[in-house]
C-alpha atoms as one frame of an Amber mdcrd trajectory, in Angstrom:
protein
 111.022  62.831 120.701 108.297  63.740 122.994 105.443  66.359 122.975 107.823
  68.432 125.486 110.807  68.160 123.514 109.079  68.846 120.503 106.858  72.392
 121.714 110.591  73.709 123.038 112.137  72.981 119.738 109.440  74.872 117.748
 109.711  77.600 119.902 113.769  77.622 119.937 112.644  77.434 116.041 110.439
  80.906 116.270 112.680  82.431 118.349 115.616  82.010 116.071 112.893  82.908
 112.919 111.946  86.373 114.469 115.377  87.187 115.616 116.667  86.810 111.976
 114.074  88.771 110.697 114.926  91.176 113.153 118.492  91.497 112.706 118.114
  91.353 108.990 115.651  93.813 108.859 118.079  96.470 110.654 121.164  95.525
 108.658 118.611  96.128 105.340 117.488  99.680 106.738 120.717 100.084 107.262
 121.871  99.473 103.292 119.222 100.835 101.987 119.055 104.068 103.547 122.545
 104.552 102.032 120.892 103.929  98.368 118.105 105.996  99.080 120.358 108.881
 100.064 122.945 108.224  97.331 120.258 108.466  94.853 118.898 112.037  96.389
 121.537 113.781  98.031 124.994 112.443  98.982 126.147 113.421  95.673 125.722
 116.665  96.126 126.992 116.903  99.811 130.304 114.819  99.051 130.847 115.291
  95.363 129.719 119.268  95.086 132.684 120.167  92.400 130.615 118.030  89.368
 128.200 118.378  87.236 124.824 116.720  88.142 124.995 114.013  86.415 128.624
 112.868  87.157 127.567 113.780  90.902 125.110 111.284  91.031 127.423 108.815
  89.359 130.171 109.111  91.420 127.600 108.653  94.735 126.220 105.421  93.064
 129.913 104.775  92.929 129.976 104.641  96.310 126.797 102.886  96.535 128.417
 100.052  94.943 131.746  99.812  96.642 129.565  98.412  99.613 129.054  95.446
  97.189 132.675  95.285  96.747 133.384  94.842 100.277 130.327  92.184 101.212
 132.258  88.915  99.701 134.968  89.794 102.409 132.358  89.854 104.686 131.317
  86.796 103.565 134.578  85.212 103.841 135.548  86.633 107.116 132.294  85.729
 109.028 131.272  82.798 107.008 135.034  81.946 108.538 133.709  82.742 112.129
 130.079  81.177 111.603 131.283  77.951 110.176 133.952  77.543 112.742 132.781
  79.997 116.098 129.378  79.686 115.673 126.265  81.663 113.919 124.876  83.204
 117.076 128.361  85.297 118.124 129.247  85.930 114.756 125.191  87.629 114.011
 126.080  89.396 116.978 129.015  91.260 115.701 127.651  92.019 112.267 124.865
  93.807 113.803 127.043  96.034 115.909 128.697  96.607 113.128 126.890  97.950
 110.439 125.050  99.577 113.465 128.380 101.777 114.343 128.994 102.769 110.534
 125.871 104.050 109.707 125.698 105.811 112.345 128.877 107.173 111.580 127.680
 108.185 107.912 124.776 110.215 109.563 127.594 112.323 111.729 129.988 112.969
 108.684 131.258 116.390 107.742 130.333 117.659 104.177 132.832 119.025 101.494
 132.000 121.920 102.125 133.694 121.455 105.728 136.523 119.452 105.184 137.386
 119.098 101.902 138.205 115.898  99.838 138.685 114.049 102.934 134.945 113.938
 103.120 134.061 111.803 100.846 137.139 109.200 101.547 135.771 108.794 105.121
 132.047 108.019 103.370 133.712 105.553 101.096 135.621 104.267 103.886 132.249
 103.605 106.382 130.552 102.341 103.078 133.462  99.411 102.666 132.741  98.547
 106.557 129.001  98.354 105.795 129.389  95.872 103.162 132.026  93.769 105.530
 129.192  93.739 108.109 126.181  92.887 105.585 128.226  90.639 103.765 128.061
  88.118 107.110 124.687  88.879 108.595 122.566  87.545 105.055 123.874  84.225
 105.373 124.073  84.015 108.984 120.622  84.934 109.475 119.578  82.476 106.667
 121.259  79.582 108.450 120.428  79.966 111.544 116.601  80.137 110.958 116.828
  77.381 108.761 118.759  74.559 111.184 116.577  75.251 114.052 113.625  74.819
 111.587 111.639  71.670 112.095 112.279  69.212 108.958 110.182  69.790 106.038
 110.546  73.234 106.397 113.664  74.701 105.647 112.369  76.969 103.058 109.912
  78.162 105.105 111.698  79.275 108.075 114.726  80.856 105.697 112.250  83.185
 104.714 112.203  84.884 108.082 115.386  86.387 107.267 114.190  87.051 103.676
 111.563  89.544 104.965 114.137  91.586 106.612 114.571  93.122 103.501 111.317
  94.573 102.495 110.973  95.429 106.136 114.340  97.366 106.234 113.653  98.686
 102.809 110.350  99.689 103.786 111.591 101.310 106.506 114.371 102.925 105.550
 112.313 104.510 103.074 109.507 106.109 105.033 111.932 107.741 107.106 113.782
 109.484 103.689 109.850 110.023 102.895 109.083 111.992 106.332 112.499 113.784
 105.702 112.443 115.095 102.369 109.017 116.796 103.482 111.500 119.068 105.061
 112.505 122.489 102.986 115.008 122.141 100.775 117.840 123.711 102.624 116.841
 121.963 106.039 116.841 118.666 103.966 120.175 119.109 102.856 121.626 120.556
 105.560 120.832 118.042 108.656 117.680 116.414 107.483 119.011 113.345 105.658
 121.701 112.921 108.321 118.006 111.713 110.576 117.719 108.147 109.139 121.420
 107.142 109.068 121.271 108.357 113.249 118.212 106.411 113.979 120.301 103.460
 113.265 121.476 103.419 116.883 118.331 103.048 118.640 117.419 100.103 116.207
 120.775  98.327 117.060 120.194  98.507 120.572 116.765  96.543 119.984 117.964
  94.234 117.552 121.194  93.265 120.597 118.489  93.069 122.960 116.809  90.385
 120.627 119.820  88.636 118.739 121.386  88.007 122.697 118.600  85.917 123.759
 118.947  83.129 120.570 119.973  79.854 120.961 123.163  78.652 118.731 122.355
  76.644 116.151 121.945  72.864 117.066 123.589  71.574 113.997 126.256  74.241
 114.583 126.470  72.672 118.748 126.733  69.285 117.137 129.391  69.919 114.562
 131.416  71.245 117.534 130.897  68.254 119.476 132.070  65.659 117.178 134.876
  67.483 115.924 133.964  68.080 112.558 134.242  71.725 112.146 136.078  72.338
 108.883 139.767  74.295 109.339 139.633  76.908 106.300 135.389  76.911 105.503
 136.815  79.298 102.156 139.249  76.909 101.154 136.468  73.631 101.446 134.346
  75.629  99.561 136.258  76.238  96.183 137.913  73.026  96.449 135.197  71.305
  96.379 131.761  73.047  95.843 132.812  75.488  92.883 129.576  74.896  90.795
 127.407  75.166  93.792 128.674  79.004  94.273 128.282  79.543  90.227 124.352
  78.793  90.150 124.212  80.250  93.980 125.934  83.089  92.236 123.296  82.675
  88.661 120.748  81.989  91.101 120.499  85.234  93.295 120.632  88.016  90.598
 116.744  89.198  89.857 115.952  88.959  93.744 118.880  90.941  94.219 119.050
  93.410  91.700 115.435  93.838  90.920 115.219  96.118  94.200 118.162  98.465
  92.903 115.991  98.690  89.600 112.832  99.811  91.780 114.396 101.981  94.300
 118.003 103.377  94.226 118.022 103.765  89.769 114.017 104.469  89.351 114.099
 107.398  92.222 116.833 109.084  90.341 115.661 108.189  86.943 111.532 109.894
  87.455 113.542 112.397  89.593 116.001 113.779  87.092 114.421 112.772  83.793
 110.570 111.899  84.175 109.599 115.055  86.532 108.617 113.519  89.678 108.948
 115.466  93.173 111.111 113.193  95.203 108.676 112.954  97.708 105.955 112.187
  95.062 108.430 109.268  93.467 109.325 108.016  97.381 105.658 107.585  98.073
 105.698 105.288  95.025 108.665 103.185  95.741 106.821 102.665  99.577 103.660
 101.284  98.285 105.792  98.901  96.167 107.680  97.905  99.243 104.425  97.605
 100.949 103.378  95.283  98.240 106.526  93.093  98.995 106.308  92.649 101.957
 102.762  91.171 102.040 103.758  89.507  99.301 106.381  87.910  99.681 106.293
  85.015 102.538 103.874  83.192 100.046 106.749  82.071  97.484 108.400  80.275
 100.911 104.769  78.531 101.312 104.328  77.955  97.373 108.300  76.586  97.623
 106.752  74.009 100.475 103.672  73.040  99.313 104.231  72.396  95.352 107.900
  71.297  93.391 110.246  73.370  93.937 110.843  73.763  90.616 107.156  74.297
  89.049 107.193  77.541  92.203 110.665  79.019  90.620 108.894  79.092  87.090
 105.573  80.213  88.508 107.624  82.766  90.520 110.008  84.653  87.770 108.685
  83.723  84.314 106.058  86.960  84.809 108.858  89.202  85.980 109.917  89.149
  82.523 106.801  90.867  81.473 106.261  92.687  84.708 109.751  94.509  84.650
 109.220  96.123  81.226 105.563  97.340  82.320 106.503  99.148  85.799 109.831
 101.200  83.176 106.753 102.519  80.858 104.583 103.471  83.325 106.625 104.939
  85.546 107.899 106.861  81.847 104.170 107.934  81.982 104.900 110.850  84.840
 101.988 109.342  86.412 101.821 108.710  90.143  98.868 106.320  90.032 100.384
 104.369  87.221 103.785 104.051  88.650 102.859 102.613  91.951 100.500 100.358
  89.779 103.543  99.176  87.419 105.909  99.164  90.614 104.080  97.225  92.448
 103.293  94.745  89.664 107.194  94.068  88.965 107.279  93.680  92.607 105.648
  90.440  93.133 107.399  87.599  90.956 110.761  88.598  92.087 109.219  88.993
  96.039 108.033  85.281  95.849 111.078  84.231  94.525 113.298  86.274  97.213
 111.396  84.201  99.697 112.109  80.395  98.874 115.714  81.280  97.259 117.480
  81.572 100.935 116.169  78.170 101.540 117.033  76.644  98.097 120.716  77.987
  99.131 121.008  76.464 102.575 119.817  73.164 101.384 122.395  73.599  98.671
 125.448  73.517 100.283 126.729  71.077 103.199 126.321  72.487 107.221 130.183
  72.102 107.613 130.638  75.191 105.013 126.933  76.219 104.642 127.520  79.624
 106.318 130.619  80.218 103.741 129.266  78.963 101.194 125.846  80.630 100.952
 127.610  83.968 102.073 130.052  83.826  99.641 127.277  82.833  96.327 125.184
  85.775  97.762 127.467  89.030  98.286 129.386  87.523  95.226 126.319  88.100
  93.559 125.745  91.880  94.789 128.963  92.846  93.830 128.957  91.609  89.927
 125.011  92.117  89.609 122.955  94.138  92.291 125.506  96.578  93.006 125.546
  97.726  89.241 122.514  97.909  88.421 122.243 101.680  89.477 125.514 102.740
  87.818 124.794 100.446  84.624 121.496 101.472  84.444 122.465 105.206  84.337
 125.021 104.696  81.966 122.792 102.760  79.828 120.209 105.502  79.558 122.551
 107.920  79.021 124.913 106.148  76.459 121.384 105.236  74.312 118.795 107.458
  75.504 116.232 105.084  75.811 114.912 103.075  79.129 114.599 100.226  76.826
 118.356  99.419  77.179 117.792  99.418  80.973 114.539  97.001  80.887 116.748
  94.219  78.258 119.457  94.445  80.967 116.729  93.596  83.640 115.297  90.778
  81.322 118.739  89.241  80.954 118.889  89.496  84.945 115.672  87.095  84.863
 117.106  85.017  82.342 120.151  83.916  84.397 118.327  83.545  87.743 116.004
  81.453  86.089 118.670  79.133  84.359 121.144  79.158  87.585 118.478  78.123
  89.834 116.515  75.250  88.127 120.033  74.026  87.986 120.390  74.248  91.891
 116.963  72.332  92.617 117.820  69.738  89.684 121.381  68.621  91.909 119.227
  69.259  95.280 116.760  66.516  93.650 119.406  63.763  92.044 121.189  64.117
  95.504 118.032  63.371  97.127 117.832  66.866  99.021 119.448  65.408 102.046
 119.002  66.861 105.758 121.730  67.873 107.642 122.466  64.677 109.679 123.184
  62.871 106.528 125.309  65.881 104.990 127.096  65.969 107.907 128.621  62.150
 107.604 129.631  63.020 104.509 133.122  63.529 103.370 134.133  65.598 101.307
């Protein structure tokens, strides 16, 4: 290949990298404006005839039915990547969740309409997890085939900081918002955030339009060796793969419902924090990640993979318990010092784990098949972590029930993904232009 060739594949490769994180980032703010406001308010705008308590449960409720819904997201656009293409399939995803939470932002309350309110919410909710449930693994794979070789895990991560980004996001706006009186707030403030989704989606179409499919993706068309059914490949034939994907995505996923969407309502409703107090704490955390976090995907590339996964999570098992006592402290300074501490083991983590996924499974089903370990994931693990954690406190009456449920979290992400990188390594961590003359 020469110099020419080369400079236009590394920028294809940039291109594709900032679009991702892009896209991602979008689809995150998205998601997590939804926890942030299920945490402070859309109980008591959809849910108004319980108590407090059962209010909040039944919003985290609908928190997690967006979990619910994101493995048949990843099975009907891992369908459409793996056989259409990533590019058009990112394309729709991102329209998608745009026009939902959008949607959520121009709802009627209870108050106005009665019980039909909050079946629309849970309704826009299921389409937002059917759009995110597509665009994680999308993003993931096409960053990572246009990446030059070596570095896969590097150029996944692009995606990966999408969702500090969106988080981040998201979260300043609820921060700006909730400055608002109380009545305003409730009234038409929160509604703000879920709106401004449209003018992000139009930036993010702008972006995603002007990617180049993925080559692997144009090659696999060419030869004829897109696979029929991607779903059907994928549990016939790679069903331990999606059980460590599955083991192997919990902490980085459910670590950020610990921080944000459980913690907020936790030193809200039981600790004493001002929301905006707690908010400002959760976005110096996210601040924190985001810095933070692009150096796992270089730690991934430069050392073993498997010395950086221990290096990475073995100190969130001491980190996870600190942030729960010091946020139990009621102070502000101490908080954002124990938040952001539990914030970087899992952030490194975050970053090389899309990678360690897409070198996982083969291109033919790769879109599938990291989709499907992923949003399988959120739905059993991340997406409970808010209710769980709630019920856990109040079934014992101690945060310490909450922190051994995190440390278990670790536990399996540890386990599930040593055991990814140990099959990655005895199968020699092929490229894609090997994988690809393999049968099945």
């Amino acid at each position: 290949m020469n110099q020419t060739s080369l400079d236009l594949k590394h920028r294809r490769a940039r291109k594709a990298g900032i679009a991702s994180f892009v896209g991602t980032a979008i689809e995150w703010y998205d998601f997590y404006a939804y926890s942030t406001a299920a945490a402070l308010v859309l109980g008591k705008i959809f849910f108004p005839t319980t108590s407090a308590l059962a209010g909040t449960l039944a919003a985290f409720a609908t928190f997690w039915v967006g979990f619910l819904a994101r493995p048949i997201g990843g099975i009907i656009f891992g369908h459409l990547g793996d056989r259409v293409g990533r590019k058009k399939t990112l394309i729709i995803t991102l329209m998608l969740m745009g026009c939902c939470t959008t949607g959520i932002g121009l709802l009627p309350s209870y108050q106005q309409i009665g019980a039909l309110a909050p079946v629309l919410l849970i309704l826009l909710r299921l389409l937002q997890g059917i759009a995110m449930g597509g665009e994680w693994g999308g993003a993931v794979v096409l960053s990572s085939e246009h990446a030059p070789k070596g570095k896969k895990i590097l150029y996944s991560a692009f995606a990966q900081q999408g969702s500090p980004a969106g988080n981040l996001l998201a979260t300043v706006s609820f921060l700006l918002i909730s400055m608002l009186p109380d009545q305003q707030f409730m009234t038409w403030g929160w509604r703000v955030p879920f709106l401004f989704s449209a003018a992000l989606v139009a930036v993010g179409m702008f972006i995603r339009m002007r990617v180049e499919e993925s080559p692997v993706m144009q090659a696999l068309k060419e030869q004829h060796k897109v696979v029929k059914l991607p779903i059907a490949e994928v549990f016939r034939n790679h069903k331990g793969l999606v059980a460590m994907g599955v083991g192997a995505c919990v902490i980085s996923l459910s670590a950020t419902y610990f921080k944000t969407t459980f913690a907020l309502s936790w030193a809200v409703m039981n600790i004493g924090f001002d929301r905006t107090q707690f908010l400002g704490v959760i976005t110096f955390a996210i601040v924190v990640q985001l810095l933070v976090q692009p150096f796992g995907a270089l730690l991934a590339t430069k050392i073993d993979v498997r010395k950086a996964v221990l290096y990475m999570l073995v100190p969130e098992i001491f980190a996870l318990p600190v942030m729960f006592m010091l946020i139990a402290t009621g102070s502000s300074k101490l908080a954002m010092f124990g938040m952001a501490l539990a914030s970087i083991p899992h952030s490194l983590y975050y970053a090389a784990m899309a990678g360690i996924l897409a070198k996982s499974f083969p291109v033919q089903v790769r879109y599938t098949g990291i989709s499907i370990s992923y949003q399988i994931c959120g739905m059993i693990f991340a997406g409970t972590t808010p209710i769980l954690g709630q019920y856990l406190l109040g079934a014992t009456g101690t945060i310490i029930s909450v922190i051994a449920l995190g440390i278990v979290h670790v536990l399996i992400t540890l386990f599930c993904a040593l055991g990814l990188i140990t099959r990655m390594q005895q199968e020699g961590d092929l490229d894609d232009d090997v994988r690809m003359s393999i049968s099945p």
